[in-house]
C-alpha positions in Angstrom: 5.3 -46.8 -127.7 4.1 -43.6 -129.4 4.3 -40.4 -128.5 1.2 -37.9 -128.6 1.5 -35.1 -130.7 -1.4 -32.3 -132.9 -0.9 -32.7 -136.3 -1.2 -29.4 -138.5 -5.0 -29.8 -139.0 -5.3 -29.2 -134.9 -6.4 -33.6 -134.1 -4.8 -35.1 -131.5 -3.0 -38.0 -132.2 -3.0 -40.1 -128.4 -0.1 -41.8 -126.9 0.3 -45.2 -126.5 2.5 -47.3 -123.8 2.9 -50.7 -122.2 4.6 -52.0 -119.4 6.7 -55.5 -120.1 7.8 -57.1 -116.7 9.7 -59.7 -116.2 7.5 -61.7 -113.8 7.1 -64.8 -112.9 4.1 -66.9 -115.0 1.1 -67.9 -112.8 1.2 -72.0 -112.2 -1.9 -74.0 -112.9 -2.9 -73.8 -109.3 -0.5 -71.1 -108.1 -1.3 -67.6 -109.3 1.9 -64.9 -109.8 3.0 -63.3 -106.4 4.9 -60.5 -106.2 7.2 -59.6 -104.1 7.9 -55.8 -102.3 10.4 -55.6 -105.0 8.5 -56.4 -107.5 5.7 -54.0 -106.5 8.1 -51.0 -106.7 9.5 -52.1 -110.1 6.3 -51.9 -111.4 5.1 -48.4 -109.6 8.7 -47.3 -111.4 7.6 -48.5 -114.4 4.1 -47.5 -114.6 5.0 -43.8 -113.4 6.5 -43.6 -116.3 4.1 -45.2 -118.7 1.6 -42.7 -116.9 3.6 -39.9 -118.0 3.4 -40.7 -121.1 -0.1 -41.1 -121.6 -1.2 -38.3 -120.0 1.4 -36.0 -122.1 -0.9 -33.3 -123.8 1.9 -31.2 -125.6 1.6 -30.4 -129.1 4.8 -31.8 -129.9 6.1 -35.4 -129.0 9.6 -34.1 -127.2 11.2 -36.2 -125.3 11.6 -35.1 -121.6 15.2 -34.0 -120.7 17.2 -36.8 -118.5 17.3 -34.4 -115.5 13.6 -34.7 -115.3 12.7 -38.2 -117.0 12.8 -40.2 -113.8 11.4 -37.9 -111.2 7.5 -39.2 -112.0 8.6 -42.4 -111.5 10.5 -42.3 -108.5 7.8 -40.7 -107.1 5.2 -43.4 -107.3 7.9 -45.8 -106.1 6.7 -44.1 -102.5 4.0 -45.3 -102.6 4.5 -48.7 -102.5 5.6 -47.8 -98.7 2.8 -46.3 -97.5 0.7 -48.3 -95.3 -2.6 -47.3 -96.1 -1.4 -48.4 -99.5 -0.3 -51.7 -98.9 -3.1 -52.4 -96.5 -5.3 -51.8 -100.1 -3.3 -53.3 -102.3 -2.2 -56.8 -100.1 -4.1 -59.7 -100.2 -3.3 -63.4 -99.4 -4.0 -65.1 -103.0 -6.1 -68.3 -101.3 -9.0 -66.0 -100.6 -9.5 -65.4 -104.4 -12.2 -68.0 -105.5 -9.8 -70.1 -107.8 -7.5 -70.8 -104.8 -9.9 -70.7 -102.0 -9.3 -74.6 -101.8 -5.6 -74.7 -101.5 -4.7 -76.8 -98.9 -2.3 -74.4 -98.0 -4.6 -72.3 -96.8 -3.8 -70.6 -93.7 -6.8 -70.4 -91.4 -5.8 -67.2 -89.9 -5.7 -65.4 -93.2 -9.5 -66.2 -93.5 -10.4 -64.6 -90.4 -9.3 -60.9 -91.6 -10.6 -62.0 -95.2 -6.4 -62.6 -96.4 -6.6 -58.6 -96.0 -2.8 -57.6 -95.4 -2.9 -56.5 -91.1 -1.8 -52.5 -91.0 0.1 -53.8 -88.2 2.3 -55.7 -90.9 2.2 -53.0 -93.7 3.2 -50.8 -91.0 6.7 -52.6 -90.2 7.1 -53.0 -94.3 7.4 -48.9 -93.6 9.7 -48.8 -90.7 12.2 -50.7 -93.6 11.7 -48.3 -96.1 15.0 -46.3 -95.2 16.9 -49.1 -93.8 20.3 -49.2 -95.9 18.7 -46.2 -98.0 22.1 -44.2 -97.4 24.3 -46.8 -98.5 22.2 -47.1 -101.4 22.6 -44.1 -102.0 26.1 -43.2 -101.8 26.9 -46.6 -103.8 25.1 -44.7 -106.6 26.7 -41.0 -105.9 29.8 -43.0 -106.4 28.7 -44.7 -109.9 27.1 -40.7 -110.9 30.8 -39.8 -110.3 32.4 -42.0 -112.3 30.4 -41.2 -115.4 31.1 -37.7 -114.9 34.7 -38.1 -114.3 35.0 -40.3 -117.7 33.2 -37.6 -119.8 35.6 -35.0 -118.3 38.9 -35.8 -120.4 39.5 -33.4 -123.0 41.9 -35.0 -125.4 41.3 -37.8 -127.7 44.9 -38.8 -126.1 43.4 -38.5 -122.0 40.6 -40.9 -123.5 43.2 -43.8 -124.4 45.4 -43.1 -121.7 42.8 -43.5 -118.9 42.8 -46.1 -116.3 39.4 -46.5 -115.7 40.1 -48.9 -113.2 42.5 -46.6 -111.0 39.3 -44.2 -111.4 36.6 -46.5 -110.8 37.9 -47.8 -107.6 39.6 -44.5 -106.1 36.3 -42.9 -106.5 34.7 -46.1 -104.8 37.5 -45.7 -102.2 36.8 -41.8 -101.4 33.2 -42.1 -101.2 32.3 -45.1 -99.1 32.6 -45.6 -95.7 34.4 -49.2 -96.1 38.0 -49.8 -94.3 40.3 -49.2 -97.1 41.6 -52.6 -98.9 44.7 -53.3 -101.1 44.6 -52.0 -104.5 44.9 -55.7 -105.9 41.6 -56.6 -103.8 39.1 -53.7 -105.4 38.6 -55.8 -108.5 37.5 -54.1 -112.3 33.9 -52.8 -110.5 33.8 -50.4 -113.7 33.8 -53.6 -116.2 30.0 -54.8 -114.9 28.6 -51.4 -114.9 26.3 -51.6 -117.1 25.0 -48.0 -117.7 28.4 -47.4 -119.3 27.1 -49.3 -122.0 23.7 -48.0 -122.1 24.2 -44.4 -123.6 24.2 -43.3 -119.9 26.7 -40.4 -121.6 27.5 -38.1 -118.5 23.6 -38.3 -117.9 24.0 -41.4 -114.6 23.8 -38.3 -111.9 20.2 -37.9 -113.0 18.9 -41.1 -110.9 20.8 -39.4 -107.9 19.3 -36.2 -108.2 16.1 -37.7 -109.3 15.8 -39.8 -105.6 16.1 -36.2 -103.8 13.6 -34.3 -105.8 10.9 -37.2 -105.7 11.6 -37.3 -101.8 11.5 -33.8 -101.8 8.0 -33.6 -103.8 6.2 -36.2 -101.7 7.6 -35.6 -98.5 5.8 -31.7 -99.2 3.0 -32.8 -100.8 2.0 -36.5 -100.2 3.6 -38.0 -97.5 0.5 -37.2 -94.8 -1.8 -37.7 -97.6 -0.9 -40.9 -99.8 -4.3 -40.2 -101.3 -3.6 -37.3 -102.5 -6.8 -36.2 -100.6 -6.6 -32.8 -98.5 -8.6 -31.0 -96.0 -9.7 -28.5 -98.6 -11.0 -31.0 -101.2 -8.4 -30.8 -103.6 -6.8 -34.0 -104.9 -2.8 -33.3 -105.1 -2.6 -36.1 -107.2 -5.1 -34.4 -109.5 -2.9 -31.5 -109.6 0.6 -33.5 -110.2 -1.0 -34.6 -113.6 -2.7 -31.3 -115.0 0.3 -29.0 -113.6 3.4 -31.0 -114.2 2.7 -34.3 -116.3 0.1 -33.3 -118.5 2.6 -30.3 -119.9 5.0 -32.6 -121.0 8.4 -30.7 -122.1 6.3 -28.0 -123.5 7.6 -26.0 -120.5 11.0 -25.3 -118.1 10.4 -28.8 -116.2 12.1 -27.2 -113.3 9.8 -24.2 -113.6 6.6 -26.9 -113.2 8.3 -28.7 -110.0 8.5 -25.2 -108.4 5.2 -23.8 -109.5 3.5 -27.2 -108.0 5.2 -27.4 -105.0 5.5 -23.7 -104.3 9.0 -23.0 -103.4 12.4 -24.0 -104.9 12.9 -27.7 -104.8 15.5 -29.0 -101.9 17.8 -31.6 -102.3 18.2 -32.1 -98.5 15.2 -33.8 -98.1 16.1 -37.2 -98.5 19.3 -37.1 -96.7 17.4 -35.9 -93.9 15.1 -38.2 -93.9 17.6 -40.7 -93.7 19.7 -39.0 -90.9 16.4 -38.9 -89.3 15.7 -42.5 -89.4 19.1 -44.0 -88.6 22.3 -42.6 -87.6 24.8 -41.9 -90.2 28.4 -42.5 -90.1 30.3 -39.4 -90.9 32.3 -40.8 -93.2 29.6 -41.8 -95.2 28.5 -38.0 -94.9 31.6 -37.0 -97.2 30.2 -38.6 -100.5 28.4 -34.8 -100.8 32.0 -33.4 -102.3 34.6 -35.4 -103.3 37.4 -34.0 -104.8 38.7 -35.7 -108.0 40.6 -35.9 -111.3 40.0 -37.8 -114.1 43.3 -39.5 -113.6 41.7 -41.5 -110.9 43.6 -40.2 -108.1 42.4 -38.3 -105.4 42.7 -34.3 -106.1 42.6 -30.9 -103.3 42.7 -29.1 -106.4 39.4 -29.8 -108.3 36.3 -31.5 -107.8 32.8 -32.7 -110.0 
């Protein structure tokens, strides 16, 4: 991967990025099929490798973590959308290689292995289905990385019990029965962001999930197309007023300027409420008061 950047002498040297996924290898007489899951990885993934290409700053800064993953969690919506699917679906035996599998389904050929809207439709209805546990499960991880970052003495450091911490903040925040202390396990032990340089920086992918909502709710949701009565091609605008400027500018400021207002973090958890109904205990995760001794605090909170 390189990063563009001008030199001195005004040229433009051009970005260059590739996307490695860990698919499964087409057979002899089996191509590779990809799962739902595996479609959103990749949207993740290419939004982005598109973000990098399409970079046009002078200088090859890297984007700030608050920002880094909002691109990418925005194409992820689009994997949801049924006009989408219906497009990118197919049933493999109708490409010419495979057209003489003999397990071939008939009824495929008669909608030319086009996926039915009727099916991409009820992929759509799922798209929120366990999205609030999903998402408090990871409000609880952001939580922990802040609370570990949060000790002030070299001494604190040595002397915390990470897994008193791990699993009262795990305890607070979901909506489970609460179990023995014995049965909550060393959940902090197969985290692995802890040993990714995640550094304090884990809240991002929380607050990154409500701002991508947020943007394509606005701005793409009734339009996956990015095509609008007027014309104009919102897509078209994502990448010349927000991805083409790179770091070069307040990334916040961009957000804003493109989507016209101040940028909510209630979208997505009304969305959700919207879709399904929420138990209120789950509802709590919003502020939970803590220390970084792992115990449950009235007097502070992160």
């Amino acid at each position: 991967m390189r990063k563009t950047f001008t030199d001195s002498h005004g040229g433009r040297y051009y970005p260059v990025s590739a996307l490695i996924l860990p698919f499964q290898m087409p057979g002899q007489n089996r191509p590779s099929l990809l799962q739902h899951r595996d479609v959103k990885i990749m949207f993740h993934e290419l939004g982005h490798a598109v973000h990098h290409l399409v970079d046009r700053t002078c200088y090859g800064i890297s984007h700030s973590r608050d920002y880094a993953e909002i691109p990418s969690r925005l194409l992820e919506h689009l994997i949801w959308q049924p006009e989408v699917l219906v497009k990118l679906g197919m049933h493999y035996s109708v490409l010419s290689q495979y057209s003489q599998d003999e397990g071939f389904d008939k009824k495929v050929e008669m909608t030319e292995g086009k996926l039915p809207l009727s099916m991409a439709q009820d992929v759509y209805h799922t798209k929120l289905l366990g999205e609030a546990q999903g998402m408090i499960t990871q409000l609880s991880s952001a939580l922990f990385d802040l609370a570990l970052y949060t000790t002030s003495t070299k001494g604190e450091k040595l002397h915390l019990d990470t897994t008193a911490l791990w699993n009262n903040i795990k305890r607070a925040v979901l909506p489970y029965d609460r179990v023995d202390e014995e049965d909550l396990g060393f959940g902090q032990a197969e985290w692995s962001p802890a040993f990714r340089n995640t550094d304090a920086g884990y809240y991002t992918y929380v607050q990154s999930t409500a701002y991508a909502a947020d943007l394509f709710a606005s701005k793409f949701s009734a339009n996956p197309f990015g095509k609008c009565a007027d014309s104009s091609d919102e897509w078209k605008r994502w990448r010349r007023q927000v991805l083409e400027r790179g770091s070069g500018q307040s990334e916040l400021a961009l957000l804003e300027s493109f989507s016209g207002r101040k940028m909510s973090v209630k979208t997505a958890p009304r969305l959700i409420a919207a879709s399904q109904k929420i138990d209120s205990s789950a509802k709590k995760a919003a502020h939970i008061p803590l220390n970084t001794t792992g115990v449950v605090s009235n007097k502070r909170s992160i």
